[in-house]
ZADO-1210 file (C-alpha; in nm, 4 decimals, padded with zeros to 6 digits):
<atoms>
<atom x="-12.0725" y="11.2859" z="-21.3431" code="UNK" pos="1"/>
<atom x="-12.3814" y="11.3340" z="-21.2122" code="UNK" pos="2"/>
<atom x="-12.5728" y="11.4057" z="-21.5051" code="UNK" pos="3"/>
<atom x="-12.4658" y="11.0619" z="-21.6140" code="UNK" pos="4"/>
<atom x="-12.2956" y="11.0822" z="-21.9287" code="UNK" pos="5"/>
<atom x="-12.0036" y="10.8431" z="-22.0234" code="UNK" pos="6"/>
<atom x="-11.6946" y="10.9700" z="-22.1544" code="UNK" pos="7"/>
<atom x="-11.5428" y="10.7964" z="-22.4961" code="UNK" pos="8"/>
<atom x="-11.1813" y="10.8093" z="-22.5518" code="UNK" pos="9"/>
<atom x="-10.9622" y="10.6880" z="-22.8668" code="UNK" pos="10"/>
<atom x="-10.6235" y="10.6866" z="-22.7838" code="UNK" pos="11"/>
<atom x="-10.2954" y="10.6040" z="-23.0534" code="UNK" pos="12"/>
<atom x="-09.9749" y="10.4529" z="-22.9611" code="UNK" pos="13"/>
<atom x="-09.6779" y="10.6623" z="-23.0746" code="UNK" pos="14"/>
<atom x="-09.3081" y="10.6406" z="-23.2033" code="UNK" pos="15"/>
<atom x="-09.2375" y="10.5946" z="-22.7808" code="UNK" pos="16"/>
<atom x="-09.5001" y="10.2916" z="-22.7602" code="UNK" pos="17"/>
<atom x="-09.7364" y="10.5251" z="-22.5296" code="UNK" pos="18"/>
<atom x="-10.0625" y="10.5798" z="-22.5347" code="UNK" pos="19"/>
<atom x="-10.1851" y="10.9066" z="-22.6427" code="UNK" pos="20"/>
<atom x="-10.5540" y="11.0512" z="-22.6205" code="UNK" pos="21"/>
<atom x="-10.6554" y="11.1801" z="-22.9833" code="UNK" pos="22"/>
<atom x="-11.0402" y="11.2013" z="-22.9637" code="UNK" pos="23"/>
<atom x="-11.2429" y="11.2346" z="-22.6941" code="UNK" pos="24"/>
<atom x="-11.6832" y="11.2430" z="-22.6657" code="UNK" pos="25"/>
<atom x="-11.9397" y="11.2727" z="-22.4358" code="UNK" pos="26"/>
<atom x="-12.2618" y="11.0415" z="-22.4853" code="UNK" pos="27"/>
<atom x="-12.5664" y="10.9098" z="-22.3315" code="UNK" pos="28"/>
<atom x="-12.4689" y="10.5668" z="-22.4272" code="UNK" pos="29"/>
<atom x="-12.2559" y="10.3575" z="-22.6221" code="UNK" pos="30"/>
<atom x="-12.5348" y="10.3187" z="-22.9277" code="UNK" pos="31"/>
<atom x="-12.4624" y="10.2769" z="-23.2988" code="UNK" pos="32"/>
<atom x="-12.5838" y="10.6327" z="-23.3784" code="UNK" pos="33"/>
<atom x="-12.3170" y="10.8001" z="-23.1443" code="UNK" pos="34"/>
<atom x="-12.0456" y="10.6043" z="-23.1905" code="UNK" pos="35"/>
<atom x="-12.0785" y="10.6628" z="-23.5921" code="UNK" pos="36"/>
<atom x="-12.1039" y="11.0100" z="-23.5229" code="UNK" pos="37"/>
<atom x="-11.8212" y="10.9854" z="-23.3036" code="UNK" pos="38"/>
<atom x="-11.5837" y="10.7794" z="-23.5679" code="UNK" pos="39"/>
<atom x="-11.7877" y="11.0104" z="-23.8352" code="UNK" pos="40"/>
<atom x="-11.6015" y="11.3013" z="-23.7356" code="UNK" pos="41"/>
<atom x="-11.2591" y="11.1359" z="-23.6794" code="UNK" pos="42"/>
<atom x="-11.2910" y="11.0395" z="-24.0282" code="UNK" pos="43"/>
<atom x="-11.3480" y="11.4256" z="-24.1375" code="UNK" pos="44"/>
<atom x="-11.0522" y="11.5597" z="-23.9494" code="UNK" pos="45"/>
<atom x="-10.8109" y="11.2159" z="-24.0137" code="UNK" pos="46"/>
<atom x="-10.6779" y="11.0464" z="-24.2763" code="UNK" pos="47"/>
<atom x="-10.8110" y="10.6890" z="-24.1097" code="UNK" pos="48"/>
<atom x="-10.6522" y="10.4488" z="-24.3877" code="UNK" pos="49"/>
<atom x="-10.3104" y="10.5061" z="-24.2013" code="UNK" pos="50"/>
<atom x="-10.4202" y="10.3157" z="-23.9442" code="UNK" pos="51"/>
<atom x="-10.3291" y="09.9632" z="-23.9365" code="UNK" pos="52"/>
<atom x="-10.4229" y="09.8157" z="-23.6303" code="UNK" pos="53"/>
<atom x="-10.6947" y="09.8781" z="-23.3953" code="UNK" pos="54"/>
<atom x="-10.7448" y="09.7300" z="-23.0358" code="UNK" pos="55"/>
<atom x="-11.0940" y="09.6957" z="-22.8376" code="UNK" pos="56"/>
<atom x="-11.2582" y="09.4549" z="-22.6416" code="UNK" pos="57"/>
<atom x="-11.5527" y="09.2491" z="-22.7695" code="UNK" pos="58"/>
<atom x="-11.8620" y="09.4973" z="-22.8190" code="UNK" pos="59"/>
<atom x="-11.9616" y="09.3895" z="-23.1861" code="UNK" pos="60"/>
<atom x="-12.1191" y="09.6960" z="-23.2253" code="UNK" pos="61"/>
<atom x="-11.8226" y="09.8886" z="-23.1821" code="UNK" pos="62"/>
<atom x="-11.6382" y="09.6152" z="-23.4301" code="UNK" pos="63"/>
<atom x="-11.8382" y="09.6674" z="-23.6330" code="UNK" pos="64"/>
<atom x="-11.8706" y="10.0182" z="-23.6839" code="UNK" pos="65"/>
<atom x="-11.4542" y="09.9989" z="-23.6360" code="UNK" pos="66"/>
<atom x="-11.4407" y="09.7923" z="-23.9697" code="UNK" pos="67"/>
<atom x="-11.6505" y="10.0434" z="-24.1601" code="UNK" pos="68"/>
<atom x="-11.4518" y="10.3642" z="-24.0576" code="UNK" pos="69"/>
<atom x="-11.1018" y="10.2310" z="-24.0207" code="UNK" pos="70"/>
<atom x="-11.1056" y="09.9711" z="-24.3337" code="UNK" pos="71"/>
<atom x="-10.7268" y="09.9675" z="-24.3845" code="UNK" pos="72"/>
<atom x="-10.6859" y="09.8440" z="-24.0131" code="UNK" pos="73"/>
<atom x="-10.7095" y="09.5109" z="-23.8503" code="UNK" pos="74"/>
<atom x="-10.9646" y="09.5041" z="-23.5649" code="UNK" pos="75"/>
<atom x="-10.7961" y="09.3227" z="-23.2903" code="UNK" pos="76"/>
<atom x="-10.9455" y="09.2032" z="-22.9230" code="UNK" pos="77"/>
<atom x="-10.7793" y="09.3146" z="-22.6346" code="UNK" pos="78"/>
<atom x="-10.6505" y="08.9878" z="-22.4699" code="UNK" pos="79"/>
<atom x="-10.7194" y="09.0728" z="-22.1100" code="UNK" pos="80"/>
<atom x="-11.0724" y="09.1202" z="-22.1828" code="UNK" pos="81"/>
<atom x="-11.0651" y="08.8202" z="-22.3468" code="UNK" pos="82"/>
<atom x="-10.9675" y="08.6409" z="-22.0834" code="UNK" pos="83"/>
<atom x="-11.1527" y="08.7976" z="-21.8463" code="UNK" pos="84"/>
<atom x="-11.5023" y="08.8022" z="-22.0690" code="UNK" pos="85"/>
<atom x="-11.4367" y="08.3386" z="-22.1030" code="UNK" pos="86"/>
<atom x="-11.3570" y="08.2813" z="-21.7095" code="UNK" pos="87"/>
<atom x="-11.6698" y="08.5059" z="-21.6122" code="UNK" pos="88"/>
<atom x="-11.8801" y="08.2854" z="-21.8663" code="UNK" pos="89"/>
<atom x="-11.6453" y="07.9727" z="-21.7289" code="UNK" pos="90"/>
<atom x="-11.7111" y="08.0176" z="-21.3686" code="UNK" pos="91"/>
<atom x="-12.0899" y="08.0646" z="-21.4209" code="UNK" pos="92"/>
<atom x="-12.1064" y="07.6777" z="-21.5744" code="UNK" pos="93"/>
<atom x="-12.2906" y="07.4105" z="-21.3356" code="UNK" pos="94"/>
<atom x="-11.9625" y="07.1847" z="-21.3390" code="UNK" pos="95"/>
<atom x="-11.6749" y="07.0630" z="-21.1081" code="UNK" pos="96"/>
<atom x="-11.4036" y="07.3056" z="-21.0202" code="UNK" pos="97"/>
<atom x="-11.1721" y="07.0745" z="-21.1490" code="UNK" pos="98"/>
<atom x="-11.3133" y="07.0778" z="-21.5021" code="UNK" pos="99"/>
<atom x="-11.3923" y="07.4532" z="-21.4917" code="UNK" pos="100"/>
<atom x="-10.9995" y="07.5034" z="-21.4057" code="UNK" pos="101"/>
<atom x="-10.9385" y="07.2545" z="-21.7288" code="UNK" pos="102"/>
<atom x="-11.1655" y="07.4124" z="-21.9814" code="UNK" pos="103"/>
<atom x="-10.9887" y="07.7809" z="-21.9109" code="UNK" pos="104"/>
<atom x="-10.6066" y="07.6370" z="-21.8840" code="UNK" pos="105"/>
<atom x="-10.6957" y="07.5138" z="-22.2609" code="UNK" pos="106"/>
<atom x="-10.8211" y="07.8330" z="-22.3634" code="UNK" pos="107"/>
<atom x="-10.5110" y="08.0151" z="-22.2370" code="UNK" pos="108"/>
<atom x="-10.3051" y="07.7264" z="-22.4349" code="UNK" pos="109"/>
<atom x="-10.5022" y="07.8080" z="-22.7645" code="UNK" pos="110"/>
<atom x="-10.4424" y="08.2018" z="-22.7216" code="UNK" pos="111"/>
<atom x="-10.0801" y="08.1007" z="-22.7966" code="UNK" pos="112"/>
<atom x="-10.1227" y="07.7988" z="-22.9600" code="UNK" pos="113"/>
<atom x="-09.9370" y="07.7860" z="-23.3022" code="UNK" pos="114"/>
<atom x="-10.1793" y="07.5538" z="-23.4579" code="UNK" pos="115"/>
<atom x="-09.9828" y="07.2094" z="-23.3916" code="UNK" pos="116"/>
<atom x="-10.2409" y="07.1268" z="-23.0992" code="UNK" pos="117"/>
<atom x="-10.5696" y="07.3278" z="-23.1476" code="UNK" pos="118"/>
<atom x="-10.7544" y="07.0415" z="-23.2070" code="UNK" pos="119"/>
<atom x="-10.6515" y="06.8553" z="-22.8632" code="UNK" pos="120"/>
<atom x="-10.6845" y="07.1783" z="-22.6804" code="UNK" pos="121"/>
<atom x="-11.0592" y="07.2521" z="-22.8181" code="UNK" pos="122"/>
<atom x="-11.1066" y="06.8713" z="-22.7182" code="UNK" pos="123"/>
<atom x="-11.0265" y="06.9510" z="-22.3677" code="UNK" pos="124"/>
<atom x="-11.2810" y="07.1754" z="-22.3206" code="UNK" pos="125"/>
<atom x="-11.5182" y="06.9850" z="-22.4933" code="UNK" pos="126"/>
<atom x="-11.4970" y="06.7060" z="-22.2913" code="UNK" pos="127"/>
<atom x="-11.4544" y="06.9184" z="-21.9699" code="UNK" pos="128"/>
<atom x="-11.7800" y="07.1273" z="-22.0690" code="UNK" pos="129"/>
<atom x="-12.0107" y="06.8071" z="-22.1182" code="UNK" pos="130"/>
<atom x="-12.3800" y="06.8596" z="-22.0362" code="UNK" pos="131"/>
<atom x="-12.3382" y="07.2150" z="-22.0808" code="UNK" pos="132"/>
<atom x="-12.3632" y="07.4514" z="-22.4214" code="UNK" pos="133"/>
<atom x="-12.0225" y="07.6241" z="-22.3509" code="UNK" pos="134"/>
<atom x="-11.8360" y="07.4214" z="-22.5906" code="UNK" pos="135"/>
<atom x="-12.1352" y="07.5074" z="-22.8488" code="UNK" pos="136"/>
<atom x="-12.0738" y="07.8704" z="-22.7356" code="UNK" pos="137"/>
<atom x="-11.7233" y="07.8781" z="-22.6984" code="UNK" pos="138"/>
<atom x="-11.6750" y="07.7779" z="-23.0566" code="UNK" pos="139"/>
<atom x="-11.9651" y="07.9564" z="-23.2723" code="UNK" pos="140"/>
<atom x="-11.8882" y="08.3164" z="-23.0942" code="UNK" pos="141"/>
<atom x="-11.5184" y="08.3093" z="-22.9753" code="UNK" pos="142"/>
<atom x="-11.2850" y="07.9905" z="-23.2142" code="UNK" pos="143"/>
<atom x="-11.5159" y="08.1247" z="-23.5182" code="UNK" pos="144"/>
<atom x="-11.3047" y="08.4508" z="-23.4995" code="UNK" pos="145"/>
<atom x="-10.9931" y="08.3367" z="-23.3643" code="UNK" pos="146"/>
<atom x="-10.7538" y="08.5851" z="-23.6001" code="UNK" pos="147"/>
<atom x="-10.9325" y="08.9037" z="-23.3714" code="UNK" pos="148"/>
<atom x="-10.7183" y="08.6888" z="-23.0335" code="UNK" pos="149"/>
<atom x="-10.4992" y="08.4460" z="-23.1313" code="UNK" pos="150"/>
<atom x="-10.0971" y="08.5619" z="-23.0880" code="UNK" pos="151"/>
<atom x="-10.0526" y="08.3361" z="-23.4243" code="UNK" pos="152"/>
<atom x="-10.2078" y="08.6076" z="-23.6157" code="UNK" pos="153"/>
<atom x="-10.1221" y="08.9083" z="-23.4957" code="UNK" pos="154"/>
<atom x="-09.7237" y="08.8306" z="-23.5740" code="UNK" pos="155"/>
<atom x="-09.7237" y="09.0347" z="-23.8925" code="UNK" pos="156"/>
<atom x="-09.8890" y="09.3131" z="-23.7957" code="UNK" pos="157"/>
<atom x="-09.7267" y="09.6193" z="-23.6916" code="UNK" pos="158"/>
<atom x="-09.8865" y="09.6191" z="-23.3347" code="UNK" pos="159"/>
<atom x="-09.5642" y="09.6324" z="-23.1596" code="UNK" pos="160"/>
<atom x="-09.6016" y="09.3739" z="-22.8905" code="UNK" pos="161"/>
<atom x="-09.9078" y="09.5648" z="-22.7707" code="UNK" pos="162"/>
<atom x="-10.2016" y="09.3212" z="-22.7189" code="UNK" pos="163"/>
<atom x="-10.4271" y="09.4291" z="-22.4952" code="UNK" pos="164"/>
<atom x="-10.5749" y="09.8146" z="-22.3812" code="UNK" pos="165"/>
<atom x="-10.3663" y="09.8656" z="-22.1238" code="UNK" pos="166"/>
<atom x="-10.3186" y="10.2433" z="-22.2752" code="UNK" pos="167"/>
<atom x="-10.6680" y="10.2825" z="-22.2056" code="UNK" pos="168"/>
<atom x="-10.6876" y="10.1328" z="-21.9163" code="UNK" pos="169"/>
<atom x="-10.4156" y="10.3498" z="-21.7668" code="UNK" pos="170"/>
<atom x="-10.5533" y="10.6856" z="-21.8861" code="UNK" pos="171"/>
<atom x="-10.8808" y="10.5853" z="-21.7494" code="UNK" pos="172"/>
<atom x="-10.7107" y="10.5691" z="-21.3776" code="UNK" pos="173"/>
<atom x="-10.5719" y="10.8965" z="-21.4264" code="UNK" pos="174"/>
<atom x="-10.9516" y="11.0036" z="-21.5433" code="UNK" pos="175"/>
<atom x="-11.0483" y="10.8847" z="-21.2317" code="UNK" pos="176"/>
<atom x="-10.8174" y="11.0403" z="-20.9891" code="UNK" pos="177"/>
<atom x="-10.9103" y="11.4005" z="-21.0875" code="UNK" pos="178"/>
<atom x="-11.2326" y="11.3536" z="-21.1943" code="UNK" pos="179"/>
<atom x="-11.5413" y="11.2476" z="-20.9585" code="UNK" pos="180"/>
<atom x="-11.8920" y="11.0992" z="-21.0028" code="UNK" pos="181"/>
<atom x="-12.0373" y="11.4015" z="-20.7816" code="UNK" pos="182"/>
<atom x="-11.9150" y="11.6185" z="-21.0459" code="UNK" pos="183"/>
<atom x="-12.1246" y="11.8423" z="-21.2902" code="UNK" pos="184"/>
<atom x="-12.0406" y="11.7685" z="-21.6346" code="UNK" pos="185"/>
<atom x="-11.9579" y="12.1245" z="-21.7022" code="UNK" pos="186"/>
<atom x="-11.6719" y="12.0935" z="-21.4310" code="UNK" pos="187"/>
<atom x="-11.5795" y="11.7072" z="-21.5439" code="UNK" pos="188"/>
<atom x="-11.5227" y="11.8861" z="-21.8957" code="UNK" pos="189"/>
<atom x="-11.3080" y="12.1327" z="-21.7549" code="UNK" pos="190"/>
<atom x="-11.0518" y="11.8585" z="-21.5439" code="UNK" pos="191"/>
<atom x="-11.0141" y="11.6681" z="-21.9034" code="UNK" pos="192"/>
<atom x="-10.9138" y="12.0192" z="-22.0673" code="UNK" pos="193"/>
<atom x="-10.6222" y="12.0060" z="-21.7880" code="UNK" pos="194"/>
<atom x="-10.5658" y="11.6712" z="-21.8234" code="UNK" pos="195"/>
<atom x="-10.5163" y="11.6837" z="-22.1905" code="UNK" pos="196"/>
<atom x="-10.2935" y="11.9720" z="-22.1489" code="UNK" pos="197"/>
<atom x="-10.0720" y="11.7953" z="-21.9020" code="UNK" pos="198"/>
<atom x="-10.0971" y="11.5122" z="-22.1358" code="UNK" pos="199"/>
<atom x="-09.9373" y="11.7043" z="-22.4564" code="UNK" pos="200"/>
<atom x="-09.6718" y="11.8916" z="-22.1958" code="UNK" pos="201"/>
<atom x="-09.5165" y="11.5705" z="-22.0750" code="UNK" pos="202"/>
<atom x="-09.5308" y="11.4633" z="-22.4631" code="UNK" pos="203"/>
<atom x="-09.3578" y="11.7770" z="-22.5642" code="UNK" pos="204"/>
<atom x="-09.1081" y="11.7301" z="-22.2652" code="UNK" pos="205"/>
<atom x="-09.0436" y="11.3854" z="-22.3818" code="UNK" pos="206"/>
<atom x="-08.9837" y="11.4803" z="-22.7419" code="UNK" pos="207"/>
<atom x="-08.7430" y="11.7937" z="-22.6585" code="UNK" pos="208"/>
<atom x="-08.5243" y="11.5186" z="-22.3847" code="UNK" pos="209"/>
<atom x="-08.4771" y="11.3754" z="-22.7108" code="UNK" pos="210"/>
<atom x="-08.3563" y="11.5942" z="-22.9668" code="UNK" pos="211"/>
<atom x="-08.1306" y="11.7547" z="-22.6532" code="UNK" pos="212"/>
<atom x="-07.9202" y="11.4505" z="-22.6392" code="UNK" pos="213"/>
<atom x="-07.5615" y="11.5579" z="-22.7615" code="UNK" pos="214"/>
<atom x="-07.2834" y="11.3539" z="-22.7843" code="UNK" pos="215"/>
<atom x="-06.8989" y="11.3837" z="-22.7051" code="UNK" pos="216"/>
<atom x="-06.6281" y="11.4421" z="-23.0387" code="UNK" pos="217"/>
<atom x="-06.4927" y="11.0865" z="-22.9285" code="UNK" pos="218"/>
<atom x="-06.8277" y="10.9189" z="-22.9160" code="UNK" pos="219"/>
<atom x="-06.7991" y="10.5999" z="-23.1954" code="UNK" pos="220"/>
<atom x="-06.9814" y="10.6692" z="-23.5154" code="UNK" pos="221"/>
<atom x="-07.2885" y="10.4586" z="-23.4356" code="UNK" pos="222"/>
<atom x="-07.3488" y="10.6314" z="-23.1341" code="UNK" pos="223"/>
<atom x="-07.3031" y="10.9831" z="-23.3075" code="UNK" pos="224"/>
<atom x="-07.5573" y="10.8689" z="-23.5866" code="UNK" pos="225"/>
<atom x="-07.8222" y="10.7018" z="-23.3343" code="UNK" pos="226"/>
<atom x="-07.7868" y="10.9519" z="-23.0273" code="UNK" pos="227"/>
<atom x="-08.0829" y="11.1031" z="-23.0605" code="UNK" pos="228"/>
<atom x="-08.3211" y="10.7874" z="-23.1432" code="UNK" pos="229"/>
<atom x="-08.1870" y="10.5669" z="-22.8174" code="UNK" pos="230"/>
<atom x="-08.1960" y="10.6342" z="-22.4531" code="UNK" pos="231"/>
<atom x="-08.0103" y="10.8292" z="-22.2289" code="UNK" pos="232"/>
<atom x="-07.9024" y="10.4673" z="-21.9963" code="UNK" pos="233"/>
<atom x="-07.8265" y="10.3372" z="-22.3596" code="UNK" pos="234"/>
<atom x="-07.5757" y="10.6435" z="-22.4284" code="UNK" pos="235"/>
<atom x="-07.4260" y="10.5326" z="-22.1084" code="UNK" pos="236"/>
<atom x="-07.3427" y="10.1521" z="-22.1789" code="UNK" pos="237"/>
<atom x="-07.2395" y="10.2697" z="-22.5420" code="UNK" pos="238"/>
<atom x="-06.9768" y="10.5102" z="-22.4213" code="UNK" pos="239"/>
<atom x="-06.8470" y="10.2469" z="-22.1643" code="UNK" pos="240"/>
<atom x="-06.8131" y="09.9564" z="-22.3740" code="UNK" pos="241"/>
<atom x="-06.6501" y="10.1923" z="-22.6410" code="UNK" pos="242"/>
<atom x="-06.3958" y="10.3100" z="-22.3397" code="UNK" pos="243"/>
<atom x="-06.3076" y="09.9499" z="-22.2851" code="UNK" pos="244"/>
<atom x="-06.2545" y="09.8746" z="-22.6413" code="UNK" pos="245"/>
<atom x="-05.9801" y="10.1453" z="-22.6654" code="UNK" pos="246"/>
<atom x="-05.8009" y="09.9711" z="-22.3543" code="UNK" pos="247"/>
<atom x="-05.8022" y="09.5823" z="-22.5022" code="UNK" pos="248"/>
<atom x="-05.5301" y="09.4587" z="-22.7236" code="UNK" pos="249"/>
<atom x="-05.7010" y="09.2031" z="-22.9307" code="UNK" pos="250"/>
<atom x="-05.5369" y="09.0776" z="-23.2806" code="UNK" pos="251"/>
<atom x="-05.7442" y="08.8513" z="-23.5394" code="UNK" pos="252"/>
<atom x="-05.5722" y="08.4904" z="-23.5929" code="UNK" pos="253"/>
<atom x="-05.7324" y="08.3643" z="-23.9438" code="UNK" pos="254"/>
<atom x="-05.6969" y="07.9969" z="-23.9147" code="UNK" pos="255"/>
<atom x="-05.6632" y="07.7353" z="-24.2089" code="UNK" pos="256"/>
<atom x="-05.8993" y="07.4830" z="-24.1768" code="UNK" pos="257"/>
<atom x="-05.7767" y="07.1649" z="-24.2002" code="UNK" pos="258"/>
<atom x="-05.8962" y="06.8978" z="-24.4924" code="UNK" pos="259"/>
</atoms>
């Protein structure tokens, strides 16, 4: 907008695994003061301990104030930016290509490593790093805090396979198709209103599709119980593979084993 202000947007992942916008504000910057007052009033109008997990990318003071607000919830870093944050740094170092290529294939190996070959991985790119401070770098601001990247130890958490802010990062494009950066912020305010709207229709849409779902008086039990829960294409191959089963003459043979 052209008033400049930047637009800050929490979103939560729901029972569908999509990414819904739940608070939205307006600042000057990205500061302590208004992000507290921003997670300040979440906290008035939420009951934040219900949160378990929470995903961003690595502004400490947004961690930071995350940890304080939502203290039930593990802080976790968005992977991409992860990723994308180390090969920036990476491709900045006065080094061969060769060992630049080296030092981020053993980062992506210690994302998923399972702790069997961490040490020979950070190795790798200490030895590829030499005569540089990456490896100094790399392992007092990034390997100190591991558990906020590693897969290893996000597996009990109830993230639901989501490790990066790809949620986000999607509503953000649709932010951008409607509104534009020659726009007041009167009239930007007025295109999120829409979008929002639009936002909780297709939700609502999604939720009656749902609870619509009938099914047939010879449908098998599980599929009477679960109907509503699973997908229309899953209704499908249930019925079908419950139509063949009526049509197959099948017998169970116990057989003794033999001593």
């Amino acid at each position: 907008n052209i008033e400049n202000y930047q637009l800050y947007v929490c979103l939560a992942q729901n029972a569908n695994l999509k990414g819904v916008p739940v608070a939205y504000c307006l600042m000057t910057s990205e500061n302590k003061d208004n992000l507290e007052f921003f997670y300040l009033a979440m906290s008035k109008n939420n009951n934040l301990t219900q949160t378990q997990v929470a995903i961003v990318d690595k502004d400490l003071t947004n961690v930071d104030i995350l940890q304080q607000y939502f203290d039930k919830a593990r802080v976790l870093l968005c992977m991409f930016h992860v990723l994308k944050y180390l090969k920036t740094r990476i491709n900045m170092l006065k080094i061969p290509l060769d060992n630049r290529m080296n030092i981020m294939k053993n980062v992506r190996k210690l994302l998923y490593d399972n702790d069997q070959m961490s040490a020979i991985y950070l190795e790798e790119i200490k030895n590829n790093s030499e005569e540089t401070d990456f490896y100094e770098y790399f392992e007092g601001n990034w390997f100190s805090c591991c558990e906020m990247w590693q897969i290893k130890h996000r597996k009990s958490l109830f993230n639901f396979g989501t490790d990066t802010n790809n949620h986000i990062e999607r509503f953000n494009r649709t932010l951008n198709d409607h509104i534009s950066p020659k726009m007041h912020i009167s009239e930007c305010v007025a295109k999120l209103i829409l979008i929002v709207d639009d936002a909780k229709a297709d939700e609502m849409n999604i939720n009656i599709n749902l609870k619509q779902k009938v099914y047939n008086y010879d449908d098998s039990a599980l599929l009477k119980r679960f109907h509503s829960q699973i997908t229309s294409k899953a209704i499908e191959l249930l019925r079908k593979q419950n139509e063949e089963l009526k049509h197959e003459h099948y017998f169970i043979e116990e057989i003794e084993e033999s001593r």
